[in-house]
N, C-alpha and C positions, 0 to 999 in steps of 0.2 A: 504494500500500500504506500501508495508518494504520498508530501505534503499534502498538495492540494484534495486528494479522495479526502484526508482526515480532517481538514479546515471544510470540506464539505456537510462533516458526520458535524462536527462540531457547533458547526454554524444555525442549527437549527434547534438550539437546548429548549425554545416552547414547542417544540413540534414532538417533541417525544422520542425523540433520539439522543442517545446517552453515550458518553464515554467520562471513562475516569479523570480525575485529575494529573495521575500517572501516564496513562498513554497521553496527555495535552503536551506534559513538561519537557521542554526540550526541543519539541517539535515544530510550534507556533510561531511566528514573529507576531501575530495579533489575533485577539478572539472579540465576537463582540455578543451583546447580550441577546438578541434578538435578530431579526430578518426587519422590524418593523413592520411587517405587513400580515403580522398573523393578529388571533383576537388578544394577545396585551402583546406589551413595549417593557421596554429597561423599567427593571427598576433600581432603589437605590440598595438593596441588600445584595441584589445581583453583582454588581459593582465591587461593592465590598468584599462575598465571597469572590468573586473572581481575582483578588488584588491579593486575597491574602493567602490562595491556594495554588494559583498559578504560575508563581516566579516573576522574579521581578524584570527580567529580559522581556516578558511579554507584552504587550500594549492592548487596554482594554476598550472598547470601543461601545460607549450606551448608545444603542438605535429602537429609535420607533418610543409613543408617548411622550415624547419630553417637549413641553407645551407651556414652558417658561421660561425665561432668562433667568430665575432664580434655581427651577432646577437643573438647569444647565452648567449654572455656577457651582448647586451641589453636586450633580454628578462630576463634575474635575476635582471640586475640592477630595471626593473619594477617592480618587487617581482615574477615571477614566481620560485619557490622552484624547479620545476624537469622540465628535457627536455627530451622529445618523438622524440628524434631524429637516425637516421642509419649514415645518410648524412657524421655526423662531427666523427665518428669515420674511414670513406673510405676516407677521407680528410685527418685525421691525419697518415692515412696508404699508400697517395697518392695513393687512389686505386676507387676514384670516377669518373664514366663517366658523370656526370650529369644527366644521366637515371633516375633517383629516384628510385621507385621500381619494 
């Protein structure tokens, strides 16, 4: 199995697809919480375990729900390095219905 099949399995942790923390470490250059486009988004405990079980070579990435500039703030304050977000740029364009996608 290459990288990318495992950042594939990986990539889907609300979909019901599982791997250890074990088989992640070492492997990954980045994981991120979500796809954004299933029924939830990052949250902030996701974040958290992912920072504190993953290593610290990896770079966490909250996508999908993040529907604030406040929690956009707390998600990096957690360590998430990038945000998978649409939301907070229709925000900053005051051009959000709350629709999502």
């Amino acid at each position: 199995m290459d990288k990318k099949d495992i950042l594939k399995k990986v990539d889907h942790t609300l979909l019901g697809q599982t791997a250890t923390w074990d088989d992640i470490r070492g492997i990954l250059d980045d994981i991120k919480t979500s796809t954004g486009f299933s029924t939830a988004g990052a949250t902030f405990a996701d974040v958290e375990l992912m920072k504190k079980y993953i290593g610290k070579d990896v770079k966490v990435k909250a996508a999908g729900g993040i529907s604030s500039f406040d929690d956009a703030e707390k998600f990096i304050s957690l360590g998430a390095e990038r945000l998978g977000t649409s939301r907070l740029i229709k925000i900053l364009k005051n051009t959000d219905t709350g629709a999502g996608y």
